[in-house]
C-alpha positions in Angstrom: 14.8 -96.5 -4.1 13.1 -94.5 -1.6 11.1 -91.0 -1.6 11.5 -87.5 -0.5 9.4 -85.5 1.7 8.7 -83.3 -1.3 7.5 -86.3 -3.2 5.3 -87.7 -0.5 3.4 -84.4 0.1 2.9 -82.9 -3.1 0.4 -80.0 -3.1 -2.5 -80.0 -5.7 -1.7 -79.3 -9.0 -4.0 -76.2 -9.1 -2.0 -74.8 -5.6 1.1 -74.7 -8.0 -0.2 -73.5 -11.1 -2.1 -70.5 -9.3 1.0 -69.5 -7.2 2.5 -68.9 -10.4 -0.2 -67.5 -12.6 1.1 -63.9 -12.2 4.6 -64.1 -11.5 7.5 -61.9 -13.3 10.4 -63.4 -14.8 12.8 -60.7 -13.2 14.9 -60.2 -10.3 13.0 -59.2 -7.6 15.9 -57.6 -5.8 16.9 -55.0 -8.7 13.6 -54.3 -9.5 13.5 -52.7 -5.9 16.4 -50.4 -6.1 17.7 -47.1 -8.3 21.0 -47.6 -9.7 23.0 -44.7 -9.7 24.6 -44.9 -13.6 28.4 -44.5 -14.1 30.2 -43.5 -17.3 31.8 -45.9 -19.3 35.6 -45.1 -20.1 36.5 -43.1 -22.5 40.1 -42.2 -23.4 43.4 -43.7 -22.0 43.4 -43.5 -17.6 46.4 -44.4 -15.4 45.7 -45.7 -12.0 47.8 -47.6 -9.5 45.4 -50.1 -9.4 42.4 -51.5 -11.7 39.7 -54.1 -11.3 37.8 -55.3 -13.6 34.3 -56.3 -12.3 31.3 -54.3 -10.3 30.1 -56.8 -8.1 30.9 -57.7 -4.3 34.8 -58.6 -4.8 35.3 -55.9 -7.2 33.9 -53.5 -4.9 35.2 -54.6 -2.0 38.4 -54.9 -3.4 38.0 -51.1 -4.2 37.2 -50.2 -0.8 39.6 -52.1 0.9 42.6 -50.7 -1.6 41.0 -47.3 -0.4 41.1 -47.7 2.9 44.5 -49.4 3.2 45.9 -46.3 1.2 43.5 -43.1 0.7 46.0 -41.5 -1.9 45.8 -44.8 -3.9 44.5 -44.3 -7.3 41.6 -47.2 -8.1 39.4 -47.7 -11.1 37.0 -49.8 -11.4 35.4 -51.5 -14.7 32.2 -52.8 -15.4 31.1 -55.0 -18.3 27.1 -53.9 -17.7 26.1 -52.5 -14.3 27.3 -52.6 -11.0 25.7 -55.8 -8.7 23.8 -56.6 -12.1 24.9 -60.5 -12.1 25.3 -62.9 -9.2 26.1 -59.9 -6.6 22.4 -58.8 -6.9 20.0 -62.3 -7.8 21.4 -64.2 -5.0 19.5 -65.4 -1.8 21.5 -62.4 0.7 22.9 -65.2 2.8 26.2 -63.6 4.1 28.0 -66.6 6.0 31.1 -66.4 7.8 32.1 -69.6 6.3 35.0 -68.9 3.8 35.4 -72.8 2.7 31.8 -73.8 2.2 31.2 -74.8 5.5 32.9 -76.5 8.3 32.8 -80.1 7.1 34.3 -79.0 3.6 37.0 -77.4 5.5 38.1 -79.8 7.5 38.1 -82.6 4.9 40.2 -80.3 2.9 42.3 -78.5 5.1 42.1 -80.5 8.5 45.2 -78.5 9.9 44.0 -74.9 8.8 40.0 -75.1 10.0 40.1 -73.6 13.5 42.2 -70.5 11.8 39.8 -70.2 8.7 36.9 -70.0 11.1 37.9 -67.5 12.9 39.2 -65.9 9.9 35.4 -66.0 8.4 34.3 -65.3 11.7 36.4 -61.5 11.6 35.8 -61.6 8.1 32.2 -61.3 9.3 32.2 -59.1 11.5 34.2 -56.7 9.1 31.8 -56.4 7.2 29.3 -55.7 10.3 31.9 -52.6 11.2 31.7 -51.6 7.5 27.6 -51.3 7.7 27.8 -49.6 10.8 30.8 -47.1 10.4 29.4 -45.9 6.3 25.2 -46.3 7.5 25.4 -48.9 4.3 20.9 -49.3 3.5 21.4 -52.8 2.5 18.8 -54.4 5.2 21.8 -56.4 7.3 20.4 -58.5 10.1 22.5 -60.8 11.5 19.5 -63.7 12.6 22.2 -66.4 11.6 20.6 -69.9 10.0 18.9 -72.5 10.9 19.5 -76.2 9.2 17.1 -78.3 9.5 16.2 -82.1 8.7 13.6 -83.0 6.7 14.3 -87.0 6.5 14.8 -89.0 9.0 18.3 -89.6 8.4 18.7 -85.7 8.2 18.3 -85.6 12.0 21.3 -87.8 13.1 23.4 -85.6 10.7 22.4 -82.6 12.7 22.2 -84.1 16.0 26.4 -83.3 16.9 25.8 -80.2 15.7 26.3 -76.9 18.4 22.6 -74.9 18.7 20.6 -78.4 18.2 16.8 -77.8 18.1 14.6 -81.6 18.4 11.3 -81.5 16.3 9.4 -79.2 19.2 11.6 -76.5 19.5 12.5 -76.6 15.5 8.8 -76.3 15.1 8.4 -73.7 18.3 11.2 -71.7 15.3 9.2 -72.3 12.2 6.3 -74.3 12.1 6.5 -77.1 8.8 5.2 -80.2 8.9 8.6 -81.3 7.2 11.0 -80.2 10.0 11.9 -83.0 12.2 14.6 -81.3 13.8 17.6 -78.3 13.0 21.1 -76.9 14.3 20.7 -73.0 14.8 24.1 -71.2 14.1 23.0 -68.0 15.6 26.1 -65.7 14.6 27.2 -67.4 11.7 24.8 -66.2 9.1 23.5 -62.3 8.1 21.2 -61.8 5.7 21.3 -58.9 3.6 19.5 -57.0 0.8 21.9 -58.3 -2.1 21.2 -55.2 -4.7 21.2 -52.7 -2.2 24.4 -54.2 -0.4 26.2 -53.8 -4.0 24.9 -50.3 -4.5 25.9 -49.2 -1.2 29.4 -50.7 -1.4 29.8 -48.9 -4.9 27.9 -45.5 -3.4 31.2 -45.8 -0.3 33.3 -47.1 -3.0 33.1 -43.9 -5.2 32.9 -41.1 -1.8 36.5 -42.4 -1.6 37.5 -41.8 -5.1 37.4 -44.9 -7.0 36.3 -44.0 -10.5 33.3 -46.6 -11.6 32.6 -47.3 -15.2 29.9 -48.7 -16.4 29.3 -50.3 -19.5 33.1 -50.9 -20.0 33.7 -54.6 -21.3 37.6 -55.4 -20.8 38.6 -57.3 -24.3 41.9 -58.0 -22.8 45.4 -57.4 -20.9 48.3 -56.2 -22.6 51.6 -54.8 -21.3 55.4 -56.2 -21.2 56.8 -58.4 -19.1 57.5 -56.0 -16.4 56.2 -52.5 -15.7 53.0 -51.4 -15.5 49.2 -53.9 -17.0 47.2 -52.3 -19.5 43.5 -52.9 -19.8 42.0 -52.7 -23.3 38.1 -52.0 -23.8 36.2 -50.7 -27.0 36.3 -47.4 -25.9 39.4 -46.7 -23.9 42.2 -48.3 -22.1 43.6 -48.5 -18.7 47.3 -48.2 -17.7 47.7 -49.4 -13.9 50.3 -50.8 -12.0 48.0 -53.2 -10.2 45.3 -55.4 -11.9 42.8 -57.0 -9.6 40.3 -59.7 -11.7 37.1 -60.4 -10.1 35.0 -61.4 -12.9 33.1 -64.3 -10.7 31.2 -66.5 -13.2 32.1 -64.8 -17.0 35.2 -66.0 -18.8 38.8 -65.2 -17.3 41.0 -62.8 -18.8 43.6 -65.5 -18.1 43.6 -68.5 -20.6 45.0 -70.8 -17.5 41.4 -70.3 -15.4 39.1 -70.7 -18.1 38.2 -74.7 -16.8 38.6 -73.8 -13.7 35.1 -72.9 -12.8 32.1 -73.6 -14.8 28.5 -71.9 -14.5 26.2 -73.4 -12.8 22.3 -71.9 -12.9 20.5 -71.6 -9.6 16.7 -70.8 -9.6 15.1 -68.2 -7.2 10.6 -67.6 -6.5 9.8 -64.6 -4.4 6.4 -64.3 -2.6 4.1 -61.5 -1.8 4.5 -60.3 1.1 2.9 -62.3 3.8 -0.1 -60.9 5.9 -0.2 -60.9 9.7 -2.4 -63.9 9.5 0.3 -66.1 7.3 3.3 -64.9 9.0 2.0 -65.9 12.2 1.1 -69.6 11.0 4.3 -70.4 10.0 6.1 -68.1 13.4 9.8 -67.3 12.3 9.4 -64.6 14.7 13.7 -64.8 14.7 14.0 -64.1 11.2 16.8 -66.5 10.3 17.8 -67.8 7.1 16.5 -71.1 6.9 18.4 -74.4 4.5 17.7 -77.6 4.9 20.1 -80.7 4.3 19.3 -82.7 1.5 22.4 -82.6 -1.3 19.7 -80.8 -3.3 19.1 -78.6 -0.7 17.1 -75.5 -0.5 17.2 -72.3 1.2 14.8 -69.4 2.4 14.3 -66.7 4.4 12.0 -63.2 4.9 12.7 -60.2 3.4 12.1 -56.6 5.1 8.6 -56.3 4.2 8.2 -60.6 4.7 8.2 -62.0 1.3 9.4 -65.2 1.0 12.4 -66.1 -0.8 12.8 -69.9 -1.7 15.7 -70.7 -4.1 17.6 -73.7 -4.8 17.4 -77.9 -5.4 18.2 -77.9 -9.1 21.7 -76.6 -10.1 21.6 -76.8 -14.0 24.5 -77.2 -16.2 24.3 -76.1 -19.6 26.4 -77.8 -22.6 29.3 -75.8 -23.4 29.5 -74.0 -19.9 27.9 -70.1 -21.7 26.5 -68.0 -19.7 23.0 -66.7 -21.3 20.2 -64.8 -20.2 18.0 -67.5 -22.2 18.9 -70.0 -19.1 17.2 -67.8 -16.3 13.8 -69.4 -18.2 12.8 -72.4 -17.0 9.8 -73.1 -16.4 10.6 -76.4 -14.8 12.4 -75.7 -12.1 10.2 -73.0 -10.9 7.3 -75.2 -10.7 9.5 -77.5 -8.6 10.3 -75.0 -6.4 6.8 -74.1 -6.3 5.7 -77.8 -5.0 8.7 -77.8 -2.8 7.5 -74.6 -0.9 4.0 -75.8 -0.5 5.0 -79.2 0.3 7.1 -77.3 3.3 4.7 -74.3 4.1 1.3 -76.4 2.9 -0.7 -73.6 5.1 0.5 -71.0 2.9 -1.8 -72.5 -0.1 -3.2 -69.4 -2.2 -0.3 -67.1 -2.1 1.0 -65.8 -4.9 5.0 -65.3 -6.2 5.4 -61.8 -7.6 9.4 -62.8 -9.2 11.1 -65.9 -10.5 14.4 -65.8 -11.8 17.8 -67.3 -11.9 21.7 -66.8 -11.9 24.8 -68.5 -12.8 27.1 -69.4 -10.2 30.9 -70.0 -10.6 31.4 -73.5 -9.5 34.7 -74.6 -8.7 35.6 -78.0 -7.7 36.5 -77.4 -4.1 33.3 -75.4 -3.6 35.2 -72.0 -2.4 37.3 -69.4 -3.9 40.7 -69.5 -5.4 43.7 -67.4 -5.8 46.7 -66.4 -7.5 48.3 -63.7 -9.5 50.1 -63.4 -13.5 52.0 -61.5 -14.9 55.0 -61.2 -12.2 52.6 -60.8 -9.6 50.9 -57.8 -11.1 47.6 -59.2 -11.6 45.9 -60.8 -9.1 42.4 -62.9 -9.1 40.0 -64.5 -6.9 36.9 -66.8 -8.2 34.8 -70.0 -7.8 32.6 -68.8 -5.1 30.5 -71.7 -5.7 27.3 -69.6 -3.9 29.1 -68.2 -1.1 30.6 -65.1 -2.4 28.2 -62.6 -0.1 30.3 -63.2 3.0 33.8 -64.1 1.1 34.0 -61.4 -1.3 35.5 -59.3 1.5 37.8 -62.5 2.4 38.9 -62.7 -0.9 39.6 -59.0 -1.6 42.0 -58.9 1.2 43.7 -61.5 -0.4 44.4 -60.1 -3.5 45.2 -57.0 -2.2 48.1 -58.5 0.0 49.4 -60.8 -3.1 49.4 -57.7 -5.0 51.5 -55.4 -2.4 53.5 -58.5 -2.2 52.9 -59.2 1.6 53.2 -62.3 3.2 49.9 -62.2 5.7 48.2 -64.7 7.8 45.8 -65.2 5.2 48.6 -65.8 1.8 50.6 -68.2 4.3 47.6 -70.5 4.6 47.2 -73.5 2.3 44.0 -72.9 1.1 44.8 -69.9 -0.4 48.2 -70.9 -1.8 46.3 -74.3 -3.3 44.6 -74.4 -6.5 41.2 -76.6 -7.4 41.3 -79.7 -9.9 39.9 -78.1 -13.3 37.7 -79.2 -14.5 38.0 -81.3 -18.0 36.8 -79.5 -21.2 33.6 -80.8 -23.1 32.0 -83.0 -23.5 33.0 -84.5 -20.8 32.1 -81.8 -18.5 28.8 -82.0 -19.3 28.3 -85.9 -18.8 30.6 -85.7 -15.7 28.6 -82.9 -14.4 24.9 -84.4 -14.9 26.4 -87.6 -14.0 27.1 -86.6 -10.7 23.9 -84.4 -10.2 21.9 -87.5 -11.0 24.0 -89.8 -8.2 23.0 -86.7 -5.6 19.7 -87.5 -6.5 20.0 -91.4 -5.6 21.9 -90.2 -2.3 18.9 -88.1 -1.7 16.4 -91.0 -2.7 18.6 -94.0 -0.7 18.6 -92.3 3.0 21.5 -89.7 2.0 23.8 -92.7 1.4 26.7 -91.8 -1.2 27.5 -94.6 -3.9 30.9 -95.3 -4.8 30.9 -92.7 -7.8 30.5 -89.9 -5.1 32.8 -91.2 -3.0 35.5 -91.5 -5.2 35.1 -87.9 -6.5 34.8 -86.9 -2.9 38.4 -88.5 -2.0 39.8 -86.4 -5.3 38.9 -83.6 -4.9 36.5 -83.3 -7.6 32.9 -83.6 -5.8 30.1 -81.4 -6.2 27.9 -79.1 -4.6 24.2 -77.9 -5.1 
């Protein structure tokens, strides 16, 4: 069994411990915005449509029920605040990519791929329109990503791939002693603010005349078998004729999705920002979002005032599949991170992160959203993101909307959307399948990126998965 990169080049001990002598377990991202509050519901409100959940589908979902039908009445619910959870901790990579990339969409859907990428490609560029045409402040540049190899065997992966950089002109990008080469998709990534993208989706959201509550914890769904869904919360309910579920990584309000996604915990480091000095030793004068292409992969990129954010590698499963704020600590993971960044930026030794934190993820086993209604077609739902929700949130909120009007569309005709994921099995076998599989990435990454037969056989069902 071989090495990584990051194992061969460890920095000092004493680099890592004094990058993280002052940092702040807390979202860097939401402690840079106000949040506008919103009133949790009280009493009993009628709507023609509700959604329960505040972040990116939710409130796109909103806007585009808004926009397809101004005199449409929409409320919105919110268990705690709007773009608290995985809509405002994420990295702000906004990717056109609705299945997780190209090569899980075409070993999925082999017939559909050229249609979903030009779907994720207008997706995109919707929600470049939607910037422009309400002024959103949520920092959108659209620099696009660069992979890049940081193994040998990395390169030949890269080497087909459209916008190929060798080692000089990946390091004439960004210089790292690590980069042997990349693959520079220069229209397929933007990069956004993530907390301030949320607030200014719920800020357009509400000058329409969706009512936002806050604070608003949906206990369940009641209603007959036909007519209109009511929504029951400790201090109200809601009576609508349309329910739209976008309630990402927390439990379903349906019984049937509850093992069909499980929560995943991603960890995040934020820098200070960088002086003249750093920035210009390491160039990224283009500003894009940077991954590289291990299966424990990592990704980064520069903020508006050039931080650093450096997330990713370990994806942690916790027994039982609970999402708890207890999880966002650990301590571990961020001093990997920590040696992984000065491993890849080594003359960057001596600054400081200001943030560490983490978020759950809603993993599902085709590593991209799913869809369907209940309830006669009066409830519709879209979840298992599996980290790309920035971009697809829109995606998916078109979708529910035209399931819900009934409508078939270019986007319910295709077969990812009318497909379903394998679930995954209840514990403890989640668990050990889970960690076994996390721990057979690691061999791949250790043995030359060479899958064993255990990956390879939960590739070919279906049931493989993704850091």
């Amino acid at each position: 069994m071989g090495t990584t990169v990051f194992e061969r080049r460890r920095p000092p001990q004493s680099v890592i411990d004094e990058s993280l002598r002052d940092t702040t377990l807390s979202v860097y991202w939401l402690d840079d915005v106000e949040r506008p509050a919103h009133p949790p519901l009280r009493g009993t409100v009628h709507a023609d449509l509700a959604i329960v959940g505040g972040g990116y589908t939710g409130l796109w979902t909103a806007i585009r029920a808004k926009e397809r039908d101004p005199e449409r009445t929409v409320v919105l619910l919110e268990a705690s605040r709007v773009a608290w959870a995985a809509s405002g901790r994420n990295g702000g990579f906004c990717e056109a990519s609705i299945t997780h990339g190209h090569e899980n969409g075409v070993n999925r859907w082999p017939e559909e791929i050229d249609h979903l990428e030009e779907l994720g490609r207008r997706n995109l560029d919707g929600i470049e329109d939607t910037v422009r045409r309400y002024a959103l402040d949520a920092e959108f540049e659209r620099t696009g990503q660069l992979a890049v190899a940081v193994e040998p065997h990395q390169v030949e992966w890269l080497r087909d791939e459209e916008g190929f950089l060798d080692r000089d002109a990946v390091q004439a990008e960004v210089h790292s002693p690590t980069f042997l080469a990349g693959a520079w998709d220069r229209e397929g990534t933007a990069l956004v603010h993530p907390a301030k993208l949320g607030l200014e989706l719920a800020r357009v959201a509400a000058e329409l005349g969706v009512q936002l509550h806050e604070h608003t914890l949906v206990r369940r769904i009641e209603g007959p078998d036909t007519g209109p869904v009511t929504l029951v919360t400790d201090g109200g309910r809601v009576t609508a004729a349309n329910v739209a579920l976008a309630t990402n990584v927390f439990p379903s309000l349906l019984k049937r999705n509850r093992l069909m996604t499980v929560p995943v915990y991603d960890y995040v480091l934020m820098t200070e920002p960088l002086s003249d000095e750093q920035l210009a030793s390491i160039g990224w004068q283009h500003r894009q979002g940077l991954a590289d292409s291990a299966n424990q992969f990592h990704y980064y990129r520069l903020t508006a005032d050039n931080r650093i954010l450096f997330g990713g590698y370990d994806a942690v499963y916790h027994f039982g599949g609970k999402v708890r704020p207890a999880y966002e600590d650990r301590m571990e993971s961020h001093r990997r991170l920590a040696s992984h960044f000065f491993t890849t930026f080594p003359q960057l030794a001596g600054l400081r992160f200001t943030h560490r934190w983490a978020g759950a993820i809603d993993s599902s086993s085709r590593f991209c959203a799913f869809f369907g209604t209940a309830r006669g077609g009066r409830v519709a739902y879209a979840t298992g993101f599996t980290g790309l929700g920035v971009g697809a949130a829109r995606f998916a909120a078109d979708v529910m909307l035209d399931k819900l009007a009934g409508e078939e569309t270019e986007r319910t005709q295709l077969r990812m959307v009318r497909e379903k994921p394998i679930p995954f099995p209840p514990e403890p076998a989640a668990s050990i399948g889970i960690n076994l599989v996390r721990a057979a990435m690691d061999r791949a990454d250790h043995n030359r990126g060479r899958r064993g037969p255990f990956l390879k056989t939960l590739d070919a069902l279906g049931m493989g998965f993704d850091s």
